[in-house]
C-alpha positions as CSV (number, residue, x, y, z in Angstrom):
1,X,3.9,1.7,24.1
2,X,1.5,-1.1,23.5
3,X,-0.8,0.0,21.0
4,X,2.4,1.7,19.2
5,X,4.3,-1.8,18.9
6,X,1.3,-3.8,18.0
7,X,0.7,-1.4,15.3
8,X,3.9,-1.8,13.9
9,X,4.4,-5.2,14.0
10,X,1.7,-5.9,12.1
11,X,3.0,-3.7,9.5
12,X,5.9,-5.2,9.7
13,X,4.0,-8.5,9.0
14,X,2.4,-6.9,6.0
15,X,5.1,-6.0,4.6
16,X,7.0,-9.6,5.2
17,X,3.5,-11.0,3.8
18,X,3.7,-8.9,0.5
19,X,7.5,-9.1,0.2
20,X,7.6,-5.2,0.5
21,X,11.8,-3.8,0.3
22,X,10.8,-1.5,3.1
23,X,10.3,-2.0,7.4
24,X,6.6,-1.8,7.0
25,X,2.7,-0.7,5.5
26,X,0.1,0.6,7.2
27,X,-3.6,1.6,6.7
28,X,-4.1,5.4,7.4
29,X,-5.5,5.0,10.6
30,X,-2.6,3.0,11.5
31,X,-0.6,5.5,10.2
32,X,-2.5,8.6,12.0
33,X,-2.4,6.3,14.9
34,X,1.6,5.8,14.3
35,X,1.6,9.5,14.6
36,X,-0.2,10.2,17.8
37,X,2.1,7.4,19.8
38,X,5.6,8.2,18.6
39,X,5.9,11.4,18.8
40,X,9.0,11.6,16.5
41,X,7.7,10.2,13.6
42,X,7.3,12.1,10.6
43,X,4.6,11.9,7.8
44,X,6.8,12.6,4.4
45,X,3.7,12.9,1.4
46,X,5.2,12.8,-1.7
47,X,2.9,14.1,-3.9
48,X,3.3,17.5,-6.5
49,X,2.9,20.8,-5.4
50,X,-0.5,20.7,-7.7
51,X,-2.2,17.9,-5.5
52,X,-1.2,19.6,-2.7
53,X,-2.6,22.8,-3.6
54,X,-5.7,21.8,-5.2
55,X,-7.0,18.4,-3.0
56,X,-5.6,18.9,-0.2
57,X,-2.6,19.0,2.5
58,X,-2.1,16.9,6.0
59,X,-1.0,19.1,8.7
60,X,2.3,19.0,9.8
61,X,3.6,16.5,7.0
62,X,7.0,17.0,5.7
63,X,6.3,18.0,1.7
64,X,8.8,16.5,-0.5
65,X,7.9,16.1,-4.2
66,X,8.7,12.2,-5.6
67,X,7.7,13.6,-9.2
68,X,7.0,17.6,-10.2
69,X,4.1,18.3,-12.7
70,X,2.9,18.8,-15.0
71,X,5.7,16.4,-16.4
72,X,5.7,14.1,-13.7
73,X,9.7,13.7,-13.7
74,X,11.5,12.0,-11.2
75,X,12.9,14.7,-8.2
76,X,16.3,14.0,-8.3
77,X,16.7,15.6,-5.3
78,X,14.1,13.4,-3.0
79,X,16.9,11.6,-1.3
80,X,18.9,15.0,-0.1
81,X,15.6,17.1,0.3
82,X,14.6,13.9,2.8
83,X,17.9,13.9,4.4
84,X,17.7,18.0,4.9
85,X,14.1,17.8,6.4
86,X,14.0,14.6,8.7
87,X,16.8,12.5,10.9
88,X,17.9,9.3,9.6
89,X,16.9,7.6,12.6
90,X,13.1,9.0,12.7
91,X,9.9,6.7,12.2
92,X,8.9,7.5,8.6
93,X,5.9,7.4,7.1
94,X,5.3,7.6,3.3
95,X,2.3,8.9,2.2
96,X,0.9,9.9,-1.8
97,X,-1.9,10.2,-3.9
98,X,-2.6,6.3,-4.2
99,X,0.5,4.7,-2.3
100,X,2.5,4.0,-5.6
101,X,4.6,7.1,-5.3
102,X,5.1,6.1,-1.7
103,X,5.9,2.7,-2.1
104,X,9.3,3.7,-4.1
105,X,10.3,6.4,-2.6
106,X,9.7,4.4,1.0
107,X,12.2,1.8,-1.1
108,X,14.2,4.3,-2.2
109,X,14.6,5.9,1.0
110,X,15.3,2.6,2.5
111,X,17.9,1.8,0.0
112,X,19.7,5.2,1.0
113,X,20.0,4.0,4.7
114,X,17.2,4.8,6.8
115,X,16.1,2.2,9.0
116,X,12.3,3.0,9.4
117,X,10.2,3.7,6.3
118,X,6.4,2.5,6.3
119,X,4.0,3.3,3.5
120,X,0.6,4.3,4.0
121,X,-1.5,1.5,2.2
122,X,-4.6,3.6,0.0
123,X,-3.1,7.1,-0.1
124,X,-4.3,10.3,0.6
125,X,-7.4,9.8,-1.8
126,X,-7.7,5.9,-2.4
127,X,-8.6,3.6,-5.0
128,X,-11.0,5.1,-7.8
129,X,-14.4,4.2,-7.9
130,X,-16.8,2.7,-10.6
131,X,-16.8,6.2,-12.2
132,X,-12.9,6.3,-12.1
133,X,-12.4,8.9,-9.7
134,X,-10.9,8.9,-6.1
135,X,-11.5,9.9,-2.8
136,X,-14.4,7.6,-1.6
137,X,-12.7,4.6,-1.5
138,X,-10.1,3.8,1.2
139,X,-7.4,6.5,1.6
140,X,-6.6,8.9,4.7
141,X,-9.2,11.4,3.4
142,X,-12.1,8.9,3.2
143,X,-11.3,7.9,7.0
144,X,-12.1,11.0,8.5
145,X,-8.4,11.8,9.0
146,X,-6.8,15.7,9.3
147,X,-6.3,17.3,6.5
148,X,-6.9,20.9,5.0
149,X,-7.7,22.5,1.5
150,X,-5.9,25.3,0.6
């Protein structure tokens, strides 16, 4: 249990650092890490149905769109998709495109009463480049982490 709490904590302290309304951040090998250790944790990515389907999925992640395209509207039902698909009480893990989808719906999440919501710091794809596009930089992609193309 080590490794687990000394990961957390210092998402924990990340999150105290950058004044973050949720329990913690982490970088995604912290995060993929997270997920090896406590075995019920869940990894909740946010992002549409499109990214999903056209850059790529993480195995075993609980889907749950924060905004639908091509619109980008809010889901009004995150909150009671979340609530169908995961236990209050499990670790959660936040995961999108960039980790500003994440970051509010791990607040908003938080806000609705459960106790442990982390985001994952870069995304699934990162920051963009020089070129303005994503996926080299940073992100759970660029770290060698699963994932699958449909």
């Amino acid at each position: 249990m080590g490794k687990l709490s000394d990961i957390l904590t210092l998402a924990q302290q990340r999150a105290r650092e950058l004044g973050l309304p949720y329990e913690g951040a982490l970088t995604p090998a912290e995060a993929h890490d997270v997920l090896q250790f406590a075995p019920g944790a869940k990894l909740v990515d946010v992002r549409t149905r499109a990214e999903l389907d056209f850059v790529g999925r993480i195995p075993g992640a609980v889907e749950i769109e924060w905004q639908s395209y091509p619109g980008f509207a809010l889901n009004i039902r995150f909150l009671d998709e979340l609530k169908r698909q995961v236990d209050r009480e499990s670790l959660l893990l936040f995961i999108c495109r960039s980790a500003h989808r994440s970051h509010r719906a791990a607040a908003a999440a938080t806000e609705a009463g459960f106790p442990d919501c982390y985001n994952v710091l870069e995304g699934f794809e990162g920051d963009k480049d020089a070129r303005g596009q994503r996926g080299k930089l940073g992100g759970w992609r660029a770290a060698g982490l699963p994932w699958q193309q449909s």
